[in-house]
N, C-alpha and C positions, 0 to 999 in steps of 0.2 A: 691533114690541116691545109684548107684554101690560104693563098696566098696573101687573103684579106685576110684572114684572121690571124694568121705570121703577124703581118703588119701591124695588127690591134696589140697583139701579144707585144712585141719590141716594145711599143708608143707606154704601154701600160707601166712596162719595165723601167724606161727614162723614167717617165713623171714622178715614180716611187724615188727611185736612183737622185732624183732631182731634188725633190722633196726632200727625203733625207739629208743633203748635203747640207742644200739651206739651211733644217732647221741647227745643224752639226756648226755652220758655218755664223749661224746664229751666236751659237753661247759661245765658239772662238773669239769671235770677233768683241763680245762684250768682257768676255775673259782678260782680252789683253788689252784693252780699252783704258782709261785711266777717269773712266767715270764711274767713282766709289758711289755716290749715290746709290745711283742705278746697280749697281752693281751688290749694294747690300741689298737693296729688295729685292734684286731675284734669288739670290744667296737663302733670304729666310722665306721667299715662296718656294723655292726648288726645296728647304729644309719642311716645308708643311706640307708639301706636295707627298713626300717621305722621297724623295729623289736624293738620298744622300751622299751619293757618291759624286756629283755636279757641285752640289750644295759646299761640299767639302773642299773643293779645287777651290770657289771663292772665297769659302772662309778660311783660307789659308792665305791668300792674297791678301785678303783685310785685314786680318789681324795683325799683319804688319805694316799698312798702309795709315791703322787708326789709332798706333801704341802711342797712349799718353793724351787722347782721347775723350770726350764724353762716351763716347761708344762701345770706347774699346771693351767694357764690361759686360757688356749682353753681347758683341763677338766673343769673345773669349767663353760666357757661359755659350750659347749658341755650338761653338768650334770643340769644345769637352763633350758636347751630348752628339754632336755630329758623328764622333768619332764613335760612341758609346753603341750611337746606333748601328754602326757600323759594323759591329761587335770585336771593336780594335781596343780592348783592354786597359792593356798595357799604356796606351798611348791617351786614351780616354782620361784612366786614371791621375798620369801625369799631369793635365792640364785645369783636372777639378780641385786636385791639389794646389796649382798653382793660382787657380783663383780663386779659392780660401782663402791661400797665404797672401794676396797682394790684394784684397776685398776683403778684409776680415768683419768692416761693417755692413757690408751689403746684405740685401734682404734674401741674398739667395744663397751668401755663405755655409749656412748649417749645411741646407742639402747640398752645395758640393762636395762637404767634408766627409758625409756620412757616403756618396755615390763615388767618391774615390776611395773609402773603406770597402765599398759592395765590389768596387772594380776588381780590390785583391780578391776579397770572396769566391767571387767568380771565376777567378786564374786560379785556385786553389785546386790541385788536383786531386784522381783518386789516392784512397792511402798509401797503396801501394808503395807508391814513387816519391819522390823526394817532395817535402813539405814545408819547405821555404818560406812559399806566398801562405799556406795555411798559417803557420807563424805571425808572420807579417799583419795577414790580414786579423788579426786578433786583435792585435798591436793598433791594429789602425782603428777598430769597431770600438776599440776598450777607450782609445783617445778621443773618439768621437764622444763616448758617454761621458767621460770627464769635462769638455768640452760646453756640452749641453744638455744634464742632467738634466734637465727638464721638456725636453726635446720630446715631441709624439714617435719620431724613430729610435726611442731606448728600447721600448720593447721587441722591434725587431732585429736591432742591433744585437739585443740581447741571445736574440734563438738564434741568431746568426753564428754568433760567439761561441754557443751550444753544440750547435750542431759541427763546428768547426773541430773543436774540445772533441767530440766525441771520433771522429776523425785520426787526432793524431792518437787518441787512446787506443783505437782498434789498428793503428798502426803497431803501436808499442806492444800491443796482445800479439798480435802476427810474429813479430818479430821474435818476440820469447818464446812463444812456440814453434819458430825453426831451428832454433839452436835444442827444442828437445829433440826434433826432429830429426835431425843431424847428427843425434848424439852418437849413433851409431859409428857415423865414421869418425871423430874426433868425439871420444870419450869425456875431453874437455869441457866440449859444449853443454854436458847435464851439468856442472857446475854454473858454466854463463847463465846457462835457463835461470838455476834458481834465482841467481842475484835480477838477471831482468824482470821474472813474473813477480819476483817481491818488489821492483821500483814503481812497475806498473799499481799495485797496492799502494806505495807509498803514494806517486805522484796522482793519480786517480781514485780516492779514498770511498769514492761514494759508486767505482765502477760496476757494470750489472756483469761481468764478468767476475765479478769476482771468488764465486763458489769454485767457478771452474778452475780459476788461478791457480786460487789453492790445493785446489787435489791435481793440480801438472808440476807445483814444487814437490810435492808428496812424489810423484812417479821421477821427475827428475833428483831429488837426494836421493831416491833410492839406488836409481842407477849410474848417482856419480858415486854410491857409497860401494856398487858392485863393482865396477873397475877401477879402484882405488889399492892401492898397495893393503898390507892386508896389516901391516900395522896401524892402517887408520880406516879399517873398517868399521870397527866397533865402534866408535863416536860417531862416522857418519852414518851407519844405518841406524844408529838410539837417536837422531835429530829425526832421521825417517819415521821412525817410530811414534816417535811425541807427536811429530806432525800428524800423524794418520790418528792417533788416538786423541789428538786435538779437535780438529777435524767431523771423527765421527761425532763427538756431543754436539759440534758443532750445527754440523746439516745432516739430522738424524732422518730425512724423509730428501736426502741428494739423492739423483741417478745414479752419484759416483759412490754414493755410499758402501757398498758391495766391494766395488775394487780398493775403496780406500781401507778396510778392515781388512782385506784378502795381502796390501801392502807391508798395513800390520804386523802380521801375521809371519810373513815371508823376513822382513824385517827382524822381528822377536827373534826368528828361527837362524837366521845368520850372523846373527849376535853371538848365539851360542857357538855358531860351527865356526866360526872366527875365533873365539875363545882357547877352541880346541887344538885349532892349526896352529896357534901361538906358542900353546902350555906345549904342543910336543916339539916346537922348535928352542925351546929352554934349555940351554947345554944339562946335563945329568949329574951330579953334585958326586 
């Protein structure tokens, strides 16, 4: 490289280097300015621009420059969706909330209340893991619909609610199925099972798990009735029993059908061998 072009090179370097600062030197400078005006236009041009994270430094500054305001109401919605954009939840959520509560006639009310419902939605994790905000957000969609029954967002509110429902159900499936799982090393757990896959039943009534449920209470009395002391084998494997002979009328074309008559079966037959270990434990007259 000639020493002209070094030169060109540097020259080219500043100008950007310069450029930059200025325009950096630009939004500083209106930043800490104390011209609101000016200062909320660029706020909601930098917000349409989608420059939300500029947008946000000012409408953080405003919102407390204009509290108690004609204004302060389209800052504060503005400063909730700034955030939203952001994809800051949490914080979003709080502020749509808060201007609901303190806007409750304003014409943008409803959609805050329902978009701080959508916020918990959204923090609602997999089922996995703890489900707090799924909760929560239930709580919030279900408030919104009381709210504004009449509202064009019931219906989505609604599948929101749904799909959220269906969430912590397949948590509570999950969960009943480790304690079969586990029964192994705490013999206990085929007890837990039954009692969690029957809440899941109760509290879930309409669940599409539910065939399966059923034939996992079936495998688990069985095997809390096999490690059970052996003077109460006999009533827990005839509850195993009932259930599988329940059962098979019940889902006469299941997958599980096969295992669940084969439980039966095994069931009926320890009935008896329980009977016998009993009678010869009988002191001899």
């Amino acid at each position: 490289m000639s020493k002209f072009q070094h030169l060109i090179a540097i020259t080219i370097v500043v100008v950007i280097s310069i450029s930059y600062i200025g325009c950096k030197s630009k939004f500083e400078k209106l930043r800490l300015s104390n011209d609101t005006g000016k200062k909320y236009q660029e706020a909601l041009r930098l917000y349409n621009s989608k420059s939300y994270t500029k947008a946000l430094i000012l409408f953080e500054d405003l919102v407390q420059k204009y509290r108690g305001r004609a204004e302060a109401e389209d800052l504060s919605y503005y400063y909730a969706y700034t955030n939203y954009k952001l994809k800051d939840f949490t914080t979003a959520r709080y502020h749509f909330k808060t201007f609901a509560d303190t806007y409750p006639n304003s014409s943008k009310s409803e959609e805050c209340r329902y978009m701080a419902a959508y916020c918990f939605y959204l923090e609602s994790p997999i089922y996995s893991l703890d489900q707090d905000n799924t909760i929560k957000a239930i709580e919030a969609l279900q408030l919104f619909i009381n709210l504004y029954p009449k509202s064009e967002r019931v219906t989505e509110a609604s599948k929101l609610i749904n799909s959220l429902r269906d969430k912590l159900e397949k948590k509570a499936f999950n969960n009943a199925k480790l304690f079969l799982e586990t029964g192994g090393y705490d013999p206990q757990n085929y007890k837990s099972a039954v009692i969690a896959f029957q809440n899941v039943l109760k509290d879930y009534p309409d669940t599409k798990y539910a065939e399966e449920i059923e034939f996992y209470i079936i495998q688990s009395q069985y095997s809390f009735a096999k490690n059970s002391y052996d003077f109460k084998q006999e009533e827990r494997f005839n509850e195993a029993f009932m259930m599988a002979t329940e059962f098979s009328e019940k889902y006469s074309k299941s997958k599980f059908l096969k295992e669940a008559q084969q439980l039966r079966k095994d069931s009926e037959r320890s009935i008896a061998e329980v009977r016998k270990v009993l009678a010869a434990q009988q002191p001899k007259l």
